[in-house]
C-alpha positions, 0 to 999 in steps of 0.5 A: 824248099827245104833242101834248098835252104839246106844246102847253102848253109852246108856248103858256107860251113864247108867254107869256113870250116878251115877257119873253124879248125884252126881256132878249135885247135888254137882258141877254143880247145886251150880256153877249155883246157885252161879251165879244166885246169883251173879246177884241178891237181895238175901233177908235175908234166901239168895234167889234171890230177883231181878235181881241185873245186873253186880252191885257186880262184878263192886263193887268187882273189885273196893274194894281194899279188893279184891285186897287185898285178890287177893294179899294175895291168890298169895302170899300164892300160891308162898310160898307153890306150889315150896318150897313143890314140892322140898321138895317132891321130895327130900323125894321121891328120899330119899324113892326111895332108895333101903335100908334095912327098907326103908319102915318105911321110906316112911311110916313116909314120907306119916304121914302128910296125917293121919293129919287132918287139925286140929290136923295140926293147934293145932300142930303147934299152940303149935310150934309157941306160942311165949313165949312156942313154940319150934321154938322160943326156937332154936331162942333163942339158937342162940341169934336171937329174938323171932318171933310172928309167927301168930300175926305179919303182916310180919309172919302170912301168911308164917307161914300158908304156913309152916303148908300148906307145911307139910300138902301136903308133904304126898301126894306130895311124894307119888305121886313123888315116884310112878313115880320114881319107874316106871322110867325102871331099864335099864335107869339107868344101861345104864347111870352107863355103859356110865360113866355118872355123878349121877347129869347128871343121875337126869337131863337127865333121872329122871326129863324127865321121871318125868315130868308128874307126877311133872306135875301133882303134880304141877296143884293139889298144885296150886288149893289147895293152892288157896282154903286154908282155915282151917288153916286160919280159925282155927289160924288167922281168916284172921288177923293179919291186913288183912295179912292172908284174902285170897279169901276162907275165905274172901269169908266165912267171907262175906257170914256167917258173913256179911251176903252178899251171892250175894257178896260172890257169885260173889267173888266165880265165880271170884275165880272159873275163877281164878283157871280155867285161872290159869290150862289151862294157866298151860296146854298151857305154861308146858304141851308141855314141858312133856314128856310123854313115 
């Protein structure tokens, strides 16, 4: 019996052994190595040099740069996480609609995945120039004044956040409608027979039964907006006056610019707490509150 129990669970770690290596390699192996460093000299090809103790944290957790970039990441996670889930799941109940040529539809719905981060800035580094832009030019039809979209402090992260919104809106409303069509036909047409109210249909059957996958969508929006970095590398470098300096590109900033990897280090393990105190906060407090069929 033994050797029977034995070998299938031999043979499922054969199978995963693939997987395991290539995260050992990737994900495990440079988190270790991240937290060796934070706790050392590094010399200048970035090796440890000597056991440094607590000395970067207790310098990061007094910079007000962290706070400051702490703040900034937030921020950025407040203005993209809840507007681009409703927007999501708008567009998901729109593609949901059973009409003639709904698929082209649901096709440009999901376009913004075909965009890479790139394409997305430059795209909207056109949109936003102040003096060509389009946005400016519908401003100037009302008569309201022009907005430095990525040159003013008051700006530059929500226009980041806008550009973040359109990049997610994609996969958002992919995954949101995958779990409304999975929703069953008879809920409905129980609700349409008992006379019930389109509002009242969305609130006791749609959101419930959604619940999982806005779940899901919720937990995946927080981590991505907490790890945003290509469009802030690519328009605004972290500026104007720091306004857009979140953890990912001050991390960056310290690491291949300043050339203080230790430090750099110990801002990734904090970022790495964050995120991982964030999710299980998230499980405990929303999980119980998801139905699941």
């Amino acid at each position: 019996m033994q050797k029977k129990r034995v070998f299938p669970l031999g043979q499922g770690v054969l199978y995963l052994l693939p997987s395991l290596l290539l995260f050992g390699m990737f994900v495990f192996y440079p988190l270790l190595d991240s937290v060796k460093l934070s706790l050392s000299y590094v010399d200048l090809m970035g090796e440890a040099a000597g056991y440094a103790g607590w000395q970067y944290y207790r310098e990061m957790l007094s910079s007000a740069q962290f706070w400051h970039s702490l703040g900034a990441t937030l921020l950025f996670a407040v203005y993209t996480v809840f507007p681009g889930m409703f927007l999501s799941l708008v567009l998901a109940c729109l593609a949901n609609w059973k009409l003639r040529g709904i698929g082209i539809f649901r096709t440009l719905f999901a376009f913004p995945l075909s965009i890479a981060v790139a394409g997305a800035s430059m795209i909207f580094m056109m949109l936003f120039n102040p003096s060509t832009g389009v946005l400016d030019y519908f401003l100037q039809l009302f008569p309201l004044p022009a907005v430095f979209w990525l040159s003013d402090p008051n700006w530059a992260l929500f226009s980041i956040a806008i550009i973040a919104i359109w990049r997610s809106l994609g996969f958002n409303t992919i995954v949101l409608l995958s779990g409304l069509q999975s929703i069953p036909e008879p809920l409905y047409e129980s609700a349409h027979v008992d006379g019930a109210s389109p509002w009242r249909i969305f609130k006791d059957i749609t959101l419930p039964m959604l619940s999982p996958t806005l779940f899901f969508v919720f937990i995946v929006s927080v981590i991505n907006a907490l790890q945003t970095f290509g469009e802030i590398n690519i328009l605004t470098q972290g500026g104007p006056v720091d306004a857009t300096n979140v953890m990912v590109y001050a991390i960056y900033r310290d690491a291949f610019f300043n050339q203080n990897y230790s430090y750099a280090s110990a801002e990734s393990i904090v970022l790495f707490l964050l995120i991982l105190g964030l999710t299980t906060l998230e499980f405990w407090a929303m999980e119980r509150k998801v139905f699941y069929r």
